[in-house]
Structures are given as C-alpha cells and as structure tokens.
C-alpha positions as CSV (number, residue, x, y, z in Angstrom):
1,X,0.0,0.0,0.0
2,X,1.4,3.5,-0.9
3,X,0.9,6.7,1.1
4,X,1.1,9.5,0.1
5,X,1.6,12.8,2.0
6,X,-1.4,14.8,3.0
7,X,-0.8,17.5,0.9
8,X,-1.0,15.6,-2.5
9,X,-4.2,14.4,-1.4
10,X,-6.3,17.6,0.2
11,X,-6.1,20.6,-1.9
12,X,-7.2,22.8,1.3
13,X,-4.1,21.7,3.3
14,X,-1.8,22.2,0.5
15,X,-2.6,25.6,-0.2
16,X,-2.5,26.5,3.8
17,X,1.2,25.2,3.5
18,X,2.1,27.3,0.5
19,X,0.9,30.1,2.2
20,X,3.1,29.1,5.4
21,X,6.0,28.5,3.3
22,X,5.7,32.0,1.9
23,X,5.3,33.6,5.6
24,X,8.6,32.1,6.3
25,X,10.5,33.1,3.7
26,X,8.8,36.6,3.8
27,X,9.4,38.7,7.2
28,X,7.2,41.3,5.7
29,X,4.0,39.2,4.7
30,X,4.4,37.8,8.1
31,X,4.4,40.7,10.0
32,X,1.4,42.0,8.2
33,X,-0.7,39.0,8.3
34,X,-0.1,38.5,12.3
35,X,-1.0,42.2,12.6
36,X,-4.6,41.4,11.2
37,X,-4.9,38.5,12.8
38,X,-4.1,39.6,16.4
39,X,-7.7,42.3,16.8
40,X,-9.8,38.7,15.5
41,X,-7.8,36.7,17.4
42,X,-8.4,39.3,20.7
43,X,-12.4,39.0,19.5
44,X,-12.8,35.7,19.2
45,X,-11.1,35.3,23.4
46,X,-13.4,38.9,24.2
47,X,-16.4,36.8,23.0
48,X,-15.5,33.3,24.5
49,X,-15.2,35.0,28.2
50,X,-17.9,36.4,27.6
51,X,-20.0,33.6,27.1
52,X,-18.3,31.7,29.9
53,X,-19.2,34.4,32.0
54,X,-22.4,34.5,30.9
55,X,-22.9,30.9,31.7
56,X,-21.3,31.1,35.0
57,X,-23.7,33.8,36.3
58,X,-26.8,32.1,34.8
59,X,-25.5,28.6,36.5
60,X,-25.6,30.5,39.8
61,X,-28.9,32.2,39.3
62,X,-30.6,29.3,38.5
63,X,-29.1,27.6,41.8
64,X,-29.8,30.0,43.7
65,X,-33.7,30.5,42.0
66,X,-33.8,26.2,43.0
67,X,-33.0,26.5,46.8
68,X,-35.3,29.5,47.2
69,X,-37.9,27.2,45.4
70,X,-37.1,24.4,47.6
71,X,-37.6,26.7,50.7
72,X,-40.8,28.2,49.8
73,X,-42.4,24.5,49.0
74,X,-41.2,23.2,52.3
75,X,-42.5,26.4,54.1
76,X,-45.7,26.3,52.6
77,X,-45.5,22.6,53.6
78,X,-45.3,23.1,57.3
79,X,-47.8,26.0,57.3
C-alpha cells in the first residue's frame, strides 16, 4: 500500500502550506498577516469569556432561583 503525503491528497491543506512556506520566507508578509490577525484573534477570546461568563452567572442564578424554590415548598408545607 502507498501513502502519500497529505498534501497531495487535500487541496485545502496544501494551499495553507504554501501560504506558510511563503510567511517564512517573507518577514514582511508575516508581520502583516499576524498584525490582522491579532484584533480577530483578541475578538474571538473577548467573546469566549464572555460567554463563559455569561454561563457562569446564569448557573448560579438558577441555583440560587432552586433552593429558594425548595424553601418556599417546604415552608408552605409546614404552614
């Protein structure tokens, strides 16, 4: 059986390592393509701690919303 490498076979990864084979050899291109990448890069972390902190404040709300439910059942209970 014969392999062959990865990039022979997927034209998507063989492209992406043209394109890093032309970063290294290119300081400039480099530089300029890590400059726009760092503000999405920076958005796409802004929006994932976000959401995580989103999640933790809603996990603790709804905890919080339970035991108060739990307290008012077994009030009402003993009433």
């Amino acid at each position: 059986m014969e392999f062959k490498p990865i990039n022979r076979i997927n034209p998507g990864i063989r492209k992406a390592m043209t394109i890093e084979q032309i970063f290294f050899k290119n300081q400039r291109e480099r530089r300029l393509y890590e400059l726009r990448e760092k503000p999405v890069r920076a958005e796409i972390s802004l929006v994932a701690g976000a959401l995580a902190e989103g999640e933790a404040k809603g996990f603790a709300k709804g905890k919080a919303e339970g035991k108060a439910e739990i307290l008012s059942k077994s009030v009402n209970k003993s009433v």
